[in-house]
C-alpha positions as CSV (number, residue, x, y, z in Angstrom):
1,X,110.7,166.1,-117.3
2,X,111.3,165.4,-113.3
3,X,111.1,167.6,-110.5
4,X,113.2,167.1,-107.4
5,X,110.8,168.0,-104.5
6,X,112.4,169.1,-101.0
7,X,111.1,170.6,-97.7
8,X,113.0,171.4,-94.6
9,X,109.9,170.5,-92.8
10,X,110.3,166.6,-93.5
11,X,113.7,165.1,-92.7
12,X,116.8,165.5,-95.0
13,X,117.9,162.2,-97.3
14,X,120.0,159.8,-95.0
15,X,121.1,158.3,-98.6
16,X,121.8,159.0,-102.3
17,X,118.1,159.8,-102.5
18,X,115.9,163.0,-103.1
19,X,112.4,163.6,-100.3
20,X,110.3,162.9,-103.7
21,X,110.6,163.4,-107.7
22,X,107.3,165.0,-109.6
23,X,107.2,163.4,-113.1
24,X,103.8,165.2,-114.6
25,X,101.3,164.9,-112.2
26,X,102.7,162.0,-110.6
27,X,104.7,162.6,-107.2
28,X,107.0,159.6,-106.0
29,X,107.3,160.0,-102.4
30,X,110.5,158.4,-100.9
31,X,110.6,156.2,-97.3
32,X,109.5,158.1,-94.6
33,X,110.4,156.7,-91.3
34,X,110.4,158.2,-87.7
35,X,112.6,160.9,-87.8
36,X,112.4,164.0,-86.4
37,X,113.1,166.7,-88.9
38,X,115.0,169.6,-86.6
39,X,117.0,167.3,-85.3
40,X,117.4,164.2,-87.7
41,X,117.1,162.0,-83.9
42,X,114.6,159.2,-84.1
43,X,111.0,160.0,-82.2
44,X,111.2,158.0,-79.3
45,X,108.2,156.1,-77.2
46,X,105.6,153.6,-78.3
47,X,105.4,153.3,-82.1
48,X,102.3,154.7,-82.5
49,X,104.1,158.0,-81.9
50,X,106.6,156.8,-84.3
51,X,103.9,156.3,-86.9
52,X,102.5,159.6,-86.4
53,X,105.6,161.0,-86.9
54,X,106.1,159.1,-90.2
55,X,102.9,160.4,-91.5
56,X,103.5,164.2,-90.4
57,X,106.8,164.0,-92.5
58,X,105.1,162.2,-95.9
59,X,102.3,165.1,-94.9
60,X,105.2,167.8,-95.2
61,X,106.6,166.3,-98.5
62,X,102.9,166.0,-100.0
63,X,102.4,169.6,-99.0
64,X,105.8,171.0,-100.7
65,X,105.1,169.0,-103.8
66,X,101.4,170.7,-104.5
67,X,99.2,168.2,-102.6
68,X,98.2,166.2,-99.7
69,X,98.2,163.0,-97.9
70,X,94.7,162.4,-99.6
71,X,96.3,162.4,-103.0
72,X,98.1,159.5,-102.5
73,X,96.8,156.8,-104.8
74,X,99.2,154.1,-103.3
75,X,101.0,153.6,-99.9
76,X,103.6,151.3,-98.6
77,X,104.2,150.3,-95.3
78,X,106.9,148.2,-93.9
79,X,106.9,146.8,-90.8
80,X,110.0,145.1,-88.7
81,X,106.5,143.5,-86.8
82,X,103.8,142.7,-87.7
83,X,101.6,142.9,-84.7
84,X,101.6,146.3,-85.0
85,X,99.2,145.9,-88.0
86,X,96.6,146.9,-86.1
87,X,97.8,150.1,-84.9
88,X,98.8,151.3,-87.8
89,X,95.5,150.8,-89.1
90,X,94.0,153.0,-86.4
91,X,96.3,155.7,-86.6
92,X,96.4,156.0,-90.4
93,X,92.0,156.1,-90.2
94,X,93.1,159.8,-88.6
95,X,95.1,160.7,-91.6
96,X,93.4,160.0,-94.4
97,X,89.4,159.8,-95.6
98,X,87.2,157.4,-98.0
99,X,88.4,156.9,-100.9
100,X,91.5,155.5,-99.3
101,X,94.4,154.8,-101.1
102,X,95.3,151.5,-102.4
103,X,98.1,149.9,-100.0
104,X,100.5,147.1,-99.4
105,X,101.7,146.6,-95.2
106,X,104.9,144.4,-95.4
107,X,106.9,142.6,-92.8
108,X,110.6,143.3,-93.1
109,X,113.7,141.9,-91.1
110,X,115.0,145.4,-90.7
111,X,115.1,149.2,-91.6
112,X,117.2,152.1,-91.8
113,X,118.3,153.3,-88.2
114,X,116.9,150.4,-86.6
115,X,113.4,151.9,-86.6
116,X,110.2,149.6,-86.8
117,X,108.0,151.5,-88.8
118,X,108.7,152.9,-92.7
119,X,106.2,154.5,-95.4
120,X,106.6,155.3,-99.0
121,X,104.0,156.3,-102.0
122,X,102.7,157.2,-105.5
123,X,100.6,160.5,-105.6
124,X,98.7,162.0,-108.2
125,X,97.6,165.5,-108.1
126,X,94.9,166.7,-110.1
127,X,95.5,170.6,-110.6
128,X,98.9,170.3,-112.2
């Protein structure tokens, strides 16, 4: 049996799309990108302030479905480019501790709302 999760502290669905779906223990966490949850505008600046941002709203839809950022087991990233790699890198070592979560970074020619940076993931949660 599935769960819709939802939180008004990450941003609303843009699409035909729920924030996350609990199957059991399991949590699939939708795309995250960028966007500012009050006001649905795009965080603007350098896009390390953009990846921030994209981790403080998969944080929020963690937090509403029972866990946390460190109970993701697997985490997506795309990327529009690549040479931000790096920074991703440093900024997600603030988010997360050893054991990390396994993890794919992918290059992609575009994403919604013309941002650069967007996550998804699998969670598990253990006290279900």
């Amino acid at each position: 049996m599935k769960e819709i999760i939802s939180t008004p502290n990450a941003p609303q669905a843009i699409g035909p799309y729920s924030q996350a779906v609990r199957v059991g223990n399991t949590v699939y966490l939708s795309g995250q990108i960028a966007l500012i949850p009050e006001t649905m505008e795009l965080k603007e600046g350098a896009i390390a302030e953009r990846i921030h941002q994209v981790f403080k709203n998969l944080t929020a839809v963690c937090e509403a479905a029972g866990g946390s950022l460190q109970d993701i087991v697997k985490l997506n990233i795309f990327l529009t480019d690549m040479s931000h790699f790096a920074t991703v890198n440093e900024i997600m070592a603030l988010y997360f501790v050893e054991p990390y979560p396994a993890r794919a970074a992918v290059a992609v020619k575009q994403l919604p709302k013309d941002t650069d940076v967007e996550m998804d993931g699998v969670m598990v949660l253990s006290s279900y």
